[in-house]
N, C-alpha and C positions, 0 to 999 in steps of 0.2 A: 317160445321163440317168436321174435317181429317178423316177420318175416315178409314184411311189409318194405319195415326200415332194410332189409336187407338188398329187396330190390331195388330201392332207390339208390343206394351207395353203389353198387358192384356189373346190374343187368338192368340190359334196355329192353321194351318192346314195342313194338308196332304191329298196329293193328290192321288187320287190311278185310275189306269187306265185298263179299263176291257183289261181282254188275257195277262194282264203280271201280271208276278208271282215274278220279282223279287224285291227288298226292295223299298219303296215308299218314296216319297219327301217328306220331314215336312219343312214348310216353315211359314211367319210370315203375308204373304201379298201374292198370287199368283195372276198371271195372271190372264184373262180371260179365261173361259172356252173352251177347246180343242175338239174334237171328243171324243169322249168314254171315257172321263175325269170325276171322281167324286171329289170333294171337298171337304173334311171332317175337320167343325172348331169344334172345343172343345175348353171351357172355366172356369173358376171355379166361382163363386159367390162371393167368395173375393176378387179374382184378379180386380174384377170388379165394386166393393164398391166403390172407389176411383174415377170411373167417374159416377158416378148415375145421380147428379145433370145435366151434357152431356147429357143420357139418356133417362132420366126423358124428356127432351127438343123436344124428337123426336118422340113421341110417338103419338097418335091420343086420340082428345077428345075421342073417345069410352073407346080407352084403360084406360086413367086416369078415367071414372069411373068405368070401371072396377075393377084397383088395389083399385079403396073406399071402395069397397062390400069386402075385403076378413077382415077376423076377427083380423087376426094378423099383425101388422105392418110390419114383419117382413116376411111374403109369400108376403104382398101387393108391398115388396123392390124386392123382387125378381123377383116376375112377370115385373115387371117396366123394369129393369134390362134385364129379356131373351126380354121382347119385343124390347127394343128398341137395344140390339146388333143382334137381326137378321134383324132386319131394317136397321142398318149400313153394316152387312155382305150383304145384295139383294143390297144394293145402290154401293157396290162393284162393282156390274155385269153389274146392268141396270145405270149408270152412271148417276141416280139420285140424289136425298137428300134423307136422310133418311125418313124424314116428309112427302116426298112427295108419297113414296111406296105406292100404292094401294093392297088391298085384297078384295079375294070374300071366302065366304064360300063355300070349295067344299064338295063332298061326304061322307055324316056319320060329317059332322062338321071339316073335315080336311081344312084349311087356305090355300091357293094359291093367285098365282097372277092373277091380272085381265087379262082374255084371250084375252082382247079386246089395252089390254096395247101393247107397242112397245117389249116388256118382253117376254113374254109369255110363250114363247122356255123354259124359265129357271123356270125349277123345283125343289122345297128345299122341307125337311123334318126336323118339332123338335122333339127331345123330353131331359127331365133332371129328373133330380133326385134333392135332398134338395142340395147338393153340387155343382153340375155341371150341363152343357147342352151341348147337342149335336145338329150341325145343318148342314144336308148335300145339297151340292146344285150341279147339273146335267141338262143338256140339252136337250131336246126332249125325256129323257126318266122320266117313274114313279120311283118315288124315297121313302124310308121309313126306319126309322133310331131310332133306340130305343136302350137305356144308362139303367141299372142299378147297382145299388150297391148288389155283392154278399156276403150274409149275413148269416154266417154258421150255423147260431143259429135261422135263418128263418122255421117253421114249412113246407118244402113243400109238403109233402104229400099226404095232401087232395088236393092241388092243382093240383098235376100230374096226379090226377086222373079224374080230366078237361081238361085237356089240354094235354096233352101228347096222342097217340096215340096205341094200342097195340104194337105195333114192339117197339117203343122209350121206351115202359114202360117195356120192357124186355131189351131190351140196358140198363137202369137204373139201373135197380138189379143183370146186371153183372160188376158192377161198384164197386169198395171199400167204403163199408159204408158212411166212412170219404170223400168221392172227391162227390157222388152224388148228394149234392147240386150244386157243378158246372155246371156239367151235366146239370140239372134240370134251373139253370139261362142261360148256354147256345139257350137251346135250346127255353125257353122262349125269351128272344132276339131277336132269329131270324124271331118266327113267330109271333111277333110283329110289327117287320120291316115291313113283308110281308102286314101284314093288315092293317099298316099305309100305304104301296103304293099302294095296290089296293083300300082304303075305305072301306075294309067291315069290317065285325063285329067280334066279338069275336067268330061264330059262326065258324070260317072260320078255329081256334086252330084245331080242330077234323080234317081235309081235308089236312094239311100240314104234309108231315112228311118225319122228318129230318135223319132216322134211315142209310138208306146207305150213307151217307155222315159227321154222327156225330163224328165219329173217328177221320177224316182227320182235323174237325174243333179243336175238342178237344187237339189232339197231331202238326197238321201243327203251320208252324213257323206266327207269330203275319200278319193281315192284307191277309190272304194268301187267296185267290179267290177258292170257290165254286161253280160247278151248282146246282141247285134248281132247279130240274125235275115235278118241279109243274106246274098245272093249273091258270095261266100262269107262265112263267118259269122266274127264276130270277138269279140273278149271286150275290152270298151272300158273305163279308169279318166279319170280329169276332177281337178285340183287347180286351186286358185288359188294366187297366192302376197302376199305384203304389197303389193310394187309393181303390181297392178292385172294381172297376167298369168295366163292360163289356159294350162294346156298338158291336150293328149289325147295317149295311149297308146293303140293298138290292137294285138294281137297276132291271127293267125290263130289258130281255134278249130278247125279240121280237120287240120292238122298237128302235129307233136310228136313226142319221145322215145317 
């Protein structure tokens, strides 16, 4: 499989690299991973209808019965779909086949590569929404990466009052009525990220907080580098995209080349 040609027809990425702040590469196919280099592919679920049957090819018996169990034929196309383009995107790296990719289940149920593989180094994060997916992939550090669609008509409320923190939830109600759901998916984003790159749990929303740094997220220009003065400390980007979607990248800030 090209899997080459495939990213050029169907997924983008950009590349974004910790300590620089200025515009980052969008490219169709990148190199190989550099030092303190993150790679961020984004993809849409139509663009990608057209090679399913490709796909579908590369996936692991576990997976295909996996996509049997889902109710809808049409989550069971999708799953199929994110599986087998981030199995094309990791055969990028590790200059495998896609079929041939190994995973182990890591922490809290998070997907990695086998530690014992020639790989190892190279660490990725997904997550999608019904339209798109996101999958970030980095080197010797933890990585965690979370897409959603902001939705103005989303009740979040009761929500921020899980998950938001006191300092953030007065940040929030000095915010224009109308812009606070932003806000409120902002910040959800990124301590999502967070707990996809450490593995832990939901429990973790309450311990992260984004309150001196959320301005700079909300007004700085698209892609633009954060510190995360957390427990462990992580270095956060924030894009939007046309259709209404946010995605956060967080890489750890204490590990590295």
């Amino acid at each position: 499989m090209h899997t080459d040609n495939l990213f050029g027809d169907s997924v983008q990425c950009t590349v974004l690299e910790i300590g620089q702040e200025d515009p980052l590469t969008v490219c169709r196919c990148p190199p190989g991973l550099e030092k303190n280099s993150i790679h961020v592919w984004s993809a849409r679920y139509r663009d990608l209808e057209r090679h399913f049957r490709i796909l579908s090819d590369v996936i692991s018996q576990q997976e295909q019965e996996t996509a049997s169990t889902f109710r809808r034929s049409a989550d069971a196309k999708k799953y199929v779909i994110r599986r087998g383009i981030v199995r094309s995107i990791l055969a990028h790296y590790t200059r495998h086949t896609p079929e041939m990719i190994a995973f182990i289940t890591g922490k809290n149920g998070k997907p990695e590569l086998d530690p014992q593989g020639a790989h190892a180094d190279v660490s990725f994060s997904l997550s999608h929404t019904s339209e798109m997916m996101l999958i970030g992939v980095t080197k010797k550090r933890r990585i965690g990466v979370d897409i959603v669609k902001m939705d103005p008509s989303y009740k979040f409320h009761d929500s921020a009052e899980y998950l938001l923190t006191p300092a953030e939830k007065v940040f929030l109600k000095s915010i224009e009525p109308a812009l606070r759901y932003q806000v409120f998916f902002r910040i959800w984003a990124a301590k999502e990220a967070v707990i996809k790159a450490t593995g832990g749990t939901m429990a973790l929303m309450k311990t992260i907080d984004l309150s001196e740094i959320i301005e700079d997220i909300l007004f700085y220009p698209e892609y633009s580098m954060n510190y995360l003065d957390t427990p462990p400390p992580f270095f956060l980007w924030q894009f939007t995209s046309e259709s209404g979607h946010l995605g956060a990248i967080v890489v750890d800030a204490g590990r590295g080349p």
